[in-house]
Structure formats: C-alpha cells, structure tokens
C-alpha positions as CSV (number, residue, x, y, z in Angstrom):
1,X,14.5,-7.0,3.0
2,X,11.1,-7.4,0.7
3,X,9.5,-5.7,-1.8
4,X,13.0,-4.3,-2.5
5,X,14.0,-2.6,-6.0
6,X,17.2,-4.2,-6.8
7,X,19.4,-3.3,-10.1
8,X,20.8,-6.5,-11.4
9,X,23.8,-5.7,-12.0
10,X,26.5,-5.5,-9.2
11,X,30.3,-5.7,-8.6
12,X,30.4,-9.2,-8.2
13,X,33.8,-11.3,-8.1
14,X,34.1,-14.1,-10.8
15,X,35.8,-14.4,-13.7
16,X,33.4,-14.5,-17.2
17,X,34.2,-17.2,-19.4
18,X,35.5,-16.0,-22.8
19,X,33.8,-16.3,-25.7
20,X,34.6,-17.4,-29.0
21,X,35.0,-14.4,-31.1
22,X,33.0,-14.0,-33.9
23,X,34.6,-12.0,-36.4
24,X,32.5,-8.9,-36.8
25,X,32.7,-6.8,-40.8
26,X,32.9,-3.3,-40.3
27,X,29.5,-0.8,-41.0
28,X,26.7,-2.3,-43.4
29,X,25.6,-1.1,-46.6
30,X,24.5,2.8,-47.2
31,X,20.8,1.6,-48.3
32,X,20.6,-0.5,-44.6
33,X,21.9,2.6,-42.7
34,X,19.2,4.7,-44.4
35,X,16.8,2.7,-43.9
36,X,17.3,3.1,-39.8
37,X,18.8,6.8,-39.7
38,X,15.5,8.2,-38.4
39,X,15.0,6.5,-35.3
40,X,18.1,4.5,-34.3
41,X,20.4,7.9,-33.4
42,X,22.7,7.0,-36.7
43,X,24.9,10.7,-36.7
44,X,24.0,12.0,-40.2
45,X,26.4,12.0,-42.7
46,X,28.5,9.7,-40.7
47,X,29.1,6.8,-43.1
48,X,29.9,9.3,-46.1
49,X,31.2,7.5,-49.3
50,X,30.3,4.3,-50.1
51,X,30.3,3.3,-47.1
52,X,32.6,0.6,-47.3
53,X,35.3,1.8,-45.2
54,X,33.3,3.5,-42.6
55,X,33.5,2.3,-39.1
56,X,30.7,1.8,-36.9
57,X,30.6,2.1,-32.9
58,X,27.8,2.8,-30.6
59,X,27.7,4.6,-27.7
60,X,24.5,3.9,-24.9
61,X,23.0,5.7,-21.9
62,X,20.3,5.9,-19.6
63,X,18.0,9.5,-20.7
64,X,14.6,10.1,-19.5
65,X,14.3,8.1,-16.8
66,X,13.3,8.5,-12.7
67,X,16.9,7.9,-11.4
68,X,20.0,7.8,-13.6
69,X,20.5,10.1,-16.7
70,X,23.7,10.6,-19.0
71,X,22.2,12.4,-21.9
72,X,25.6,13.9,-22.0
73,X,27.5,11.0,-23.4
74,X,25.5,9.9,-26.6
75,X,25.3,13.3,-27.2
76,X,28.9,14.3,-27.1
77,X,29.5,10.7,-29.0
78,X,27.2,12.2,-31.8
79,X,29.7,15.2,-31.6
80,X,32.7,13.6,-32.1
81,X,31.8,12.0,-35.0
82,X,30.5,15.1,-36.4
83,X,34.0,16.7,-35.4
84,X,36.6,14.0,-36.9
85,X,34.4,12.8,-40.0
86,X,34.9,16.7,-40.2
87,X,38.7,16.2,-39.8
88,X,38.5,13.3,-42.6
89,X,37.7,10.5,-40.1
90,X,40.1,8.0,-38.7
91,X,42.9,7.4,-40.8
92,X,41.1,8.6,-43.8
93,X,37.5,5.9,-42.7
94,X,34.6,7.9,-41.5
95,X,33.3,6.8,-38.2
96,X,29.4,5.9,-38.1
97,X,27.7,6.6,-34.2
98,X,24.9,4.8,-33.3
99,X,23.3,5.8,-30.2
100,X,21.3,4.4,-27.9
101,X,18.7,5.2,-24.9
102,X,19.3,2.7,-21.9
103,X,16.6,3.9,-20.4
104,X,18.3,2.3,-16.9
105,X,16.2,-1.1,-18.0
106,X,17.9,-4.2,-18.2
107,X,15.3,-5.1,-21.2
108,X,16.4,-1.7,-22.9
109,X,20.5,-2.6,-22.3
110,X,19.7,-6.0,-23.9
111,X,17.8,-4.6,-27.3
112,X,20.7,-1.7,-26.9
113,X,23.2,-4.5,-27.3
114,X,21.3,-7.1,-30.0
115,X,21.4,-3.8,-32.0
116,X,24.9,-3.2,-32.0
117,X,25.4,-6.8,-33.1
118,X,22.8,-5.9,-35.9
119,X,24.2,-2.8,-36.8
120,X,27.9,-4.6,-36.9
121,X,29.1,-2.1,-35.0
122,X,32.9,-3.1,-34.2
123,X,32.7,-1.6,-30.4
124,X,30.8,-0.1,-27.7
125,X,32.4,3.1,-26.8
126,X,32.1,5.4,-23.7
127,X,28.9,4.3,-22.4
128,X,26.9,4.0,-19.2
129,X,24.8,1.0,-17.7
130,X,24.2,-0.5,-14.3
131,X,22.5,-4.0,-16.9
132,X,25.9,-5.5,-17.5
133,X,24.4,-8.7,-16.8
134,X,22.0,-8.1,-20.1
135,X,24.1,-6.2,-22.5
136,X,27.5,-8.2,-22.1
137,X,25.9,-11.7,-23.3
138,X,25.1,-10.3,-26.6
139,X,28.3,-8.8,-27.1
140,X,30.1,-11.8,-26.2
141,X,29.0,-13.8,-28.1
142,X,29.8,-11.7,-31.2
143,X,33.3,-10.8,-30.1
144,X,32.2,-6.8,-29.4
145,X,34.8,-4.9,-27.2
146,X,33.4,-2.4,-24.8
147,X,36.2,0.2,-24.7
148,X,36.2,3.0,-21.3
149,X,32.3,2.1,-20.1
150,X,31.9,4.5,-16.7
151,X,33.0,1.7,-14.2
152,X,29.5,1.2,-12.2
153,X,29.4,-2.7,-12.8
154,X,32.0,-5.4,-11.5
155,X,31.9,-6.8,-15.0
156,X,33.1,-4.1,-16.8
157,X,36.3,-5.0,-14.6
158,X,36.3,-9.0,-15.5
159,X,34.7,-9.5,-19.0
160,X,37.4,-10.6,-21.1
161,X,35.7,-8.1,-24.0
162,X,36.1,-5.4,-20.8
163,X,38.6,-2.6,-21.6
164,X,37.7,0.4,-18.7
165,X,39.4,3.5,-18.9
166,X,39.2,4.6,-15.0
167,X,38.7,2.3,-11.8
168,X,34.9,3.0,-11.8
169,X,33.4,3.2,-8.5
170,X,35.9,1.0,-6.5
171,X,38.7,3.7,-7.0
172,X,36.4,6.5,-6.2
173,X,35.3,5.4,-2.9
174,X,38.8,3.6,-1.8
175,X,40.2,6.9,-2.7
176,X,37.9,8.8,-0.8
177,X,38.0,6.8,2.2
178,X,41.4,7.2,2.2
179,X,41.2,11.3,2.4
180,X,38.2,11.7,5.1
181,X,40.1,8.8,7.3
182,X,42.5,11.2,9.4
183,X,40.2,14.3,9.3
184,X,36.1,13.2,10.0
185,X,34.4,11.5,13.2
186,X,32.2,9.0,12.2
187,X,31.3,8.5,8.6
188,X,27.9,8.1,7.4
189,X,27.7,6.4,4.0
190,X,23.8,7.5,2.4
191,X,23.7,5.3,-1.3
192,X,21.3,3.6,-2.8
193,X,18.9,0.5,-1.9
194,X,20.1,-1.6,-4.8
195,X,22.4,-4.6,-6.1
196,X,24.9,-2.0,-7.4
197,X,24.6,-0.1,-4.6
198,X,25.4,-3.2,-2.1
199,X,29.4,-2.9,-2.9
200,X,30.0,0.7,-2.4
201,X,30.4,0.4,1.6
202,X,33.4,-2.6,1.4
203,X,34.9,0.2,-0.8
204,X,34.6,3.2,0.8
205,X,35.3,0.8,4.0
206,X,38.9,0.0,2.4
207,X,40.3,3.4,2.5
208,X,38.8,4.1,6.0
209,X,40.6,1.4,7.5
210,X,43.8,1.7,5.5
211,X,43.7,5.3,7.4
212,X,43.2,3.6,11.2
213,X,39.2,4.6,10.8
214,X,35.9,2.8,11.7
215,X,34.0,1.4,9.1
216,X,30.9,3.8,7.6
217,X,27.2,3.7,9.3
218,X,25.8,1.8,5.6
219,X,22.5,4.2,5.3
220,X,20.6,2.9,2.8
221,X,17.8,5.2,0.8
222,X,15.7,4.7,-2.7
223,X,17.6,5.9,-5.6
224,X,14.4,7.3,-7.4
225,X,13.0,9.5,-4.3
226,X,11.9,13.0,-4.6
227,X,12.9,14.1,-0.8
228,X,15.2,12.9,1.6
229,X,14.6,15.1,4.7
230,X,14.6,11.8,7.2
231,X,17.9,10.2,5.6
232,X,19.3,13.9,6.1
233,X,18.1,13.9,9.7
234,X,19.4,10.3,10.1
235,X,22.8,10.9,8.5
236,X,23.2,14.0,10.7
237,X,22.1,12.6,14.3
238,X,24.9,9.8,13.1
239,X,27.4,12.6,12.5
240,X,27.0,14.3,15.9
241,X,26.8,11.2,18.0
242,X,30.5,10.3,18.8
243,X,31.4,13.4,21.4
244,X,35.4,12.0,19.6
245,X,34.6,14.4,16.8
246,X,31.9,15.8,14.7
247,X,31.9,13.1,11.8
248,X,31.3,13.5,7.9
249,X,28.0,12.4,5.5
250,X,29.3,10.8,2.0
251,X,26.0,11.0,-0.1
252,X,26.6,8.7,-3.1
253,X,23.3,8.6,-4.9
254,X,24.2,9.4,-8.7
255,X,22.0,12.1,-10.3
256,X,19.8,12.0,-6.3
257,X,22.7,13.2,-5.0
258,X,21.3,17.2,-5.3
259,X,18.2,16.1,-4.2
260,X,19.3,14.6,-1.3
261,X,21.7,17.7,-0.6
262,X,18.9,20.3,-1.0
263,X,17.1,18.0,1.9
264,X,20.5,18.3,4.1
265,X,20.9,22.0,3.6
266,X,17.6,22.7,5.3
267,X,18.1,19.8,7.9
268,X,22.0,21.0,8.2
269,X,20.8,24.1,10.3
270,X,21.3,22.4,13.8
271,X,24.6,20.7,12.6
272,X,26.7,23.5,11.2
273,X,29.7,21.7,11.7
274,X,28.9,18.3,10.2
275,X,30.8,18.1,6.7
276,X,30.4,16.3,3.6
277,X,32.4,14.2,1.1
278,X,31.1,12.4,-1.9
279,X,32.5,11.3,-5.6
280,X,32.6,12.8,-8.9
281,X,29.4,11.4,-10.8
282,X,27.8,11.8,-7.4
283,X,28.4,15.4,-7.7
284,X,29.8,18.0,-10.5
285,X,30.6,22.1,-10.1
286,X,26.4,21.9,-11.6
287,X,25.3,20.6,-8.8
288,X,27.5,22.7,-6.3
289,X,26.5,25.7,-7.8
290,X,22.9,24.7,-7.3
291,X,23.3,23.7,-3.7
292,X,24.7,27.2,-2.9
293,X,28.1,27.4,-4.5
294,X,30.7,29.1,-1.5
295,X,27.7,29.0,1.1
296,X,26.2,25.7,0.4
297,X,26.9,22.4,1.9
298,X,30.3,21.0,-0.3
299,X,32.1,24.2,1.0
300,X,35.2,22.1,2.3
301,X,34.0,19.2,0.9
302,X,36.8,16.2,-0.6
303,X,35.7,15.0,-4.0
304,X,37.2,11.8,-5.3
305,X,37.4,11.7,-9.4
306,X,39.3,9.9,-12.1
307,X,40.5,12.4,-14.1
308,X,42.0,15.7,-13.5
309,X,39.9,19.2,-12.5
310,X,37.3,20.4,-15.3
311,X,39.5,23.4,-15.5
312,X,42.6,21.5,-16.6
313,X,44.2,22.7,-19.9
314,X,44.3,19.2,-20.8
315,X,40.5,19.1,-21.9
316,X,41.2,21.9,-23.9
317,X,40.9,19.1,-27.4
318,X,37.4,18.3,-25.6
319,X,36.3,21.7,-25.4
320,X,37.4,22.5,-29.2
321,X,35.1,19.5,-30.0
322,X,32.2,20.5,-27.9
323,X,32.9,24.4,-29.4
324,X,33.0,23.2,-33.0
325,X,30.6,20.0,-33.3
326,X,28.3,20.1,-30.9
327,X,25.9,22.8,-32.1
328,X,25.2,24.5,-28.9
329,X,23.2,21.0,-27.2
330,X,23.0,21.8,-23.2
331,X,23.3,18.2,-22.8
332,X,27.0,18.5,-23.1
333,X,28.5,19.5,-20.0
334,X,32.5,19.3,-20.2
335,X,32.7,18.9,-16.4
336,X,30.5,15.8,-16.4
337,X,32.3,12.7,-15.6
338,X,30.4,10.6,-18.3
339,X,31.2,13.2,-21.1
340,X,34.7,13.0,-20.1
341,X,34.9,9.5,-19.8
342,X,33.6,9.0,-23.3
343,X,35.8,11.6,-24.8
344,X,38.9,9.1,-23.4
345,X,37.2,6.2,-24.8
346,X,36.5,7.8,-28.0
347,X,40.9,9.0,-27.8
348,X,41.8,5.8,-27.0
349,X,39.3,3.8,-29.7
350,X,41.0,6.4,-32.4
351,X,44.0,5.5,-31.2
352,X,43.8,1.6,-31.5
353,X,42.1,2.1,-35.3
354,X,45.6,4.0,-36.0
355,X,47.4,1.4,-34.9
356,X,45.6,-0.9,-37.4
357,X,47.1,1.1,-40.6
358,X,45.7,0.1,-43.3
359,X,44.4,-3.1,-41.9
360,X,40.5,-3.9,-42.1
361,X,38.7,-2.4,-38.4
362,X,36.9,-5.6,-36.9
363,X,36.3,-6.1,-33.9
364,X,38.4,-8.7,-33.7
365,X,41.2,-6.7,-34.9
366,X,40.8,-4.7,-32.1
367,X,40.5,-7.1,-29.4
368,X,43.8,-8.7,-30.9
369,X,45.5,-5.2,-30.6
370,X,44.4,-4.4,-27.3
371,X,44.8,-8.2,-26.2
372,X,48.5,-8.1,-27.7
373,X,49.3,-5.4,-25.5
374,X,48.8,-2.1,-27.5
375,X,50.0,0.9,-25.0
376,X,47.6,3.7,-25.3
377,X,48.1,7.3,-24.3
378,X,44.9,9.6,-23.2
379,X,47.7,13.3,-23.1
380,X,47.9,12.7,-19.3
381,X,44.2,12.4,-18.7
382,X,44.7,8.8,-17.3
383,X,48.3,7.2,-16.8
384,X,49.0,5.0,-20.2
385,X,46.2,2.3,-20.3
386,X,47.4,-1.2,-21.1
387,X,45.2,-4.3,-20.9
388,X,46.2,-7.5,-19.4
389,X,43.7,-9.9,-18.6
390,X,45.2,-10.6,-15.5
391,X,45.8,-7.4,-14.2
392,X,47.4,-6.7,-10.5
393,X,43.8,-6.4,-8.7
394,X,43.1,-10.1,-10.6
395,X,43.2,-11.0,-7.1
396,X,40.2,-8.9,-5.4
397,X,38.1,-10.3,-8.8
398,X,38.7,-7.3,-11.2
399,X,41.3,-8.5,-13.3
400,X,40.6,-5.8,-16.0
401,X,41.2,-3.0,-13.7
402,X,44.0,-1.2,-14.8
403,X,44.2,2.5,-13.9
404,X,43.2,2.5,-10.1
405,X,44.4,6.2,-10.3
406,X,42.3,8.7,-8.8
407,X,42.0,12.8,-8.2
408,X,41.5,14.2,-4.9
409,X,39.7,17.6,-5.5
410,X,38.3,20.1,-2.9
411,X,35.2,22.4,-2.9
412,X,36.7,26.1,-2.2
413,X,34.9,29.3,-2.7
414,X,32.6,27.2,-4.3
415,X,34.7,25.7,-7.1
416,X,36.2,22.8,-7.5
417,X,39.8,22.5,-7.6
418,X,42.3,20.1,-7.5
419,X,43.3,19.3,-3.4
420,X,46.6,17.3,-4.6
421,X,48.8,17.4,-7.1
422,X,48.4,14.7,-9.3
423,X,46.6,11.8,-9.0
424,X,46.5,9.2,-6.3
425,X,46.6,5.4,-7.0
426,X,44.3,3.0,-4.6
427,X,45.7,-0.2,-6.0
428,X,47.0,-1.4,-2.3
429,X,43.9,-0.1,-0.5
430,X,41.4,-1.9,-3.0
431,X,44.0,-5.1,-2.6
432,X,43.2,-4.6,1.4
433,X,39.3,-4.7,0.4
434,X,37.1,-7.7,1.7
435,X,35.3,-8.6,-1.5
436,X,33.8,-11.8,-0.7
C-alpha cells in the first residue's frame, strides 16, 4: 500500500548480535547534574550527597503527541525516586531519574537514548517506545540494560541487553484469542495501519485457532484518526454476516481505542448484540467509564492483561507511593498498564541493586546479575522473572520472553474484574504461532 505511515519498529524474528559491553560508572558529578536539572527531567534532590554513590536510571515515554501517550510512567518514575530517596535510597545510594519525552519519534527515542549514555545512566527502566530500532543501538553499544520496557516491540523480546517484565503484546492477544475462541462468531480485528501493528493478527490468530476458530477479518485503520464511524460500520457488518453466530470486534488501537469506541456506540445501535473484546493498554476502567461504564459497549467484554485487576491488594505498595510521592499529578493513574509496568520494573531494578551489596552499581554489574541468573520476585504481580537468553519461546524468535502469563478480566457492571482466577500462561499457543 502507498503513502502508508509505517512505525519502524515491529515484532520481527532474529536474534541481535551482542555487544561488547562497555563498562558504564554510576551517576556523574553534582556540578554536571546541575548544570542539566532544568530541562532534562533530573528528579530534584535525587542525587543528594556527594553524589558519588548515587545511581542513575532513566525512564522514557511518548507525551504530547497525536497517537500514543504514557505521561503516566515518567511521572510515576519521578515518584518513586522521590518516595525511596525518601526511604534512604537503595541500600543506603540515592537513585537519580532522568526522564525523557519520546515524543513517538524514532529521532526523539535515539537523542532519548544518546542521553542516557551521556548521563551514565546504568539502565533504562519501565519505559515505553514503538523506535526499538533507534534507541537499542545506542544502548548497545554502551552495555545499558533495559529492564521491564511495555513489550510493544519484538526487540525488547531478543536484544541480549532486553530484560521484559510481561509478554508484551504477543501474550495479550494469544491470551485473548484464546478466551473469545469458544464463545464469538466471526472476529473482527480493527488495529493500526503500521509496522508494529502488522504482527498483532498472527497473535491474536494463535489463540483463535488453538480454540478450533477462524482466523480474524485483519481491519486495518490510522492510528492518529479523530473518527472512526466507517471502521465501526465495517467491523459491525463483519460481525453480523455469518448467520453461525453473531461475532465479536477486538479494537486494538492504543490510546484510539476510546475514540474508536465512541464511533461504535453510536454505530452499535443496529447491532445490539455484537460484542467486544480488546487488551489492557488498549483499554483501562478510564476509558470504560467514559464509554458508558454498565451501559456502554465493554459491558461483557473479555480483557486480556499482564498483571492482576487494579483493585488487587497487591498494588497496595504502589498506591502508598502514588499517595505519598506523587503530589497529587493526574498523570498517574494506578490502573494504567504503563504505570504498573514501571512500578515492577522499578521492584525488580531495586531488587537486582540489593543483590549487588556493597558492590559498585554498573551496568555491567547488573547485566552480569541478571545474565548469571538472579531470580527476582515482583510479591505475585508477575510469576518470579528469570532471564535466560534462550528462553523457551527462543524458537518463535523471542528468546527473552519469559513470563508469557497473562490475566483474563471481564467488564461487569461496568468494572473490571478479574474473569479467572489467576493468571493464564500462552507459552504453547504463542509456540503454535506462525511467525515467519
């Protein structure tokens, strides 16, 4: 197709060859840091001390732009490190957060990323960006790990410096397929007109057919639009056209996802019965309230996520953070997927540091740790995370995919709760997936 907007980055099988590690000095001097506190989103008062012993991470994300916005996650990152520095840091070192707008740019990822080498920041933590194929170069080649990014490239499930938290958007939509395949006619999958978009059918295709289903109508639509009343009408004439069974629309469009819904509400009118499914990221209790909560069109609706409900007592050490730290910021929504993916990257980076002692924090200490086989614990948000670089999905091409687990969760009197107990692994319907 021409004049197509493509996002270069993409799940992609391959292997990434790995770097020689540079070995990468914790934090900089206090007089540097100064010098850049007022425009590069250094948390203030972070470094504390001399600064010799303070550790320095980033954390990026797209804000401000026409499609995809995590404001939520630099924000919350900015949080924590108010919160434990509070606490007296991390084994007694304060931790330094340097943020960074993504802007959803691959020229943006790639300054993001030079400027964590600059900075000698010793990791990338809890970040979102679809530019994998900009920002991992530079951290590469200076040996940075990028601990629990939000899983929406296929590098972040090869690079050797890769150490994901959740199985991104491969478990979501395996895990999804696998819960609408004994209960909806034909599926209609409506996602978006890009590289990283060209992957999601195969995946959400995996857990159909692992259930005895047909593969999904692949309904392509812009990511950025402002309307979608004809890919509504489409997805719904689609739905209805089987006299089988009245089929389901999976709207997988990021932050467009409401938009698209408030289009399929009004065009939903001649199709009461047609039903809806989608994945968390896609769609949050925010947005369901905002479609019409108990009345609106998720009532019913399977959700696929990687961690448990919002509600869970086990985010109850997030929520003390947000309470305490964050100074009232709206950008910080506990039930958002990317705030509670970087709160487990930020659990698990604090973790590895601990592990260290009293050794120096590098980056390359930390790659040896998690490359030696350091088992880390997230208090039951995610099954124990251990990091192999040959992992069991090695074969499908993401060999640094190692918690595959997923939550089913159902839309009822307009909340969303948990539709299973526990969580649900897609490891053998991903290994059935046709990646090539």
């Amino acid at each position: 197709m021409t004049g197509r907007r493509r996002t270069p980055s993409t799940f992609l099988p391959g292997l990434l060859t790995r770097p020689r590690r540079a070995r990468v000095l914790i934090a900089g001097a206090l007089a540097a840091c100064a010098s850049l506190a007022a425009g590069c989103g250094v948390v203030p008062g972070a470094t504390g001390g001399s600064g010799d012993d303070a550790i320095t991470v980033m954390t990026w994300a797209p804000q401000d732009t026409a499609a995809t916005n995590k404001p939520g996650m630099p924000a919350f990152a900015r949080a924590y490190a108010r919160w434990i520095n509070g606490q007296g840091g991390i084994n007694g070192r304060k931790l330094n957060v340097l943020t960074c707008n993504e802007h959803n740019d691959s020229v943006s990822a790639a300054k993001c990323a030079r400027r964590a080498v600059k900075e000698n920041a010793v990791a990338v933590v809890g970040s979102y960006s679809q530019h994998a194929d900009s920002f991992f170069p530079p951290l590469e080649g200076a040996g940075i790990p990028y601990i629990g990014g939000y899983g929406i490239t296929n590098a972040e499930f090869t690079s050797p410096l890769s150490y994901p938290v959740n199985g991104g958007q491969p478990a979501l939509l395996a895990g999804l397929g696998s819960a609408l395949a004994p209960s909806c006619g034909p599926v209609t999958l409506v996602r978006p007109d890009t590289i990283a978009g060209d992957q999601l059918p195969v995946l959400l295709d995996s857990g159909l057919e692992a259930g005895g289903h047909a593969a999904a109508h692949d309904q392509l639509a812009r990511e950025d639009a402002t309307e979608y009343g004809g890919q509504a009408e489409r997805a719904l004439q689609r739905a209805t056209a089987d006299p089988s069974g009245t089929g389901c629309v999976v709207p997988a469009l990021g932050d467009r996802t409401d938009t698209f819904m408030d289009s399929f509400r009004r065009a939903r009118e001649d199709y009461p019965e047609v039903r809806t499914a989608t994945v968390l990221g896609s769609v949050d209790q925010t947005t369901i309230n905002a479609t019409g909560g108990a009345s609106g069109p998720y009532e019913g609706s399977y959700v696929t996520g990687w961690y448990p409900v919002a509600g869970d007592a086990r985010w109850d050490p997030m929520r003390k953070v947000i309470r305490e730290a964050a100074f009232g910021d709206n950008h910080i929504d506990p039930a958002d997927a990317g705030v509670q993916t970087t709160w487990i990257a930020y659990t698990v980076f604090k973790r590895i540091v601990e592990s260290l002692g009293d050794r120096e924090v590098t980056a390359d200490a930390i790659t040896r740790a998690l490359d030696g086989g350091l088992k880390v614990g997230t208090d039951g948000l995610t099954p124990t995370l251990r990091w192999k670089f040959q992992d069991k999905l090695a074969s499908i091409g993401f060999p640094r995919l190692v918690n595959a687990n997923v939550t089913l969760q159902v839309v009822r009197e307009g909340r969303l709760v948990s539709a299973r107990k526990g969580f649900v692994d897609t490891t053998k319907t991903l290994e059935s997936a046709d990646m090539s």
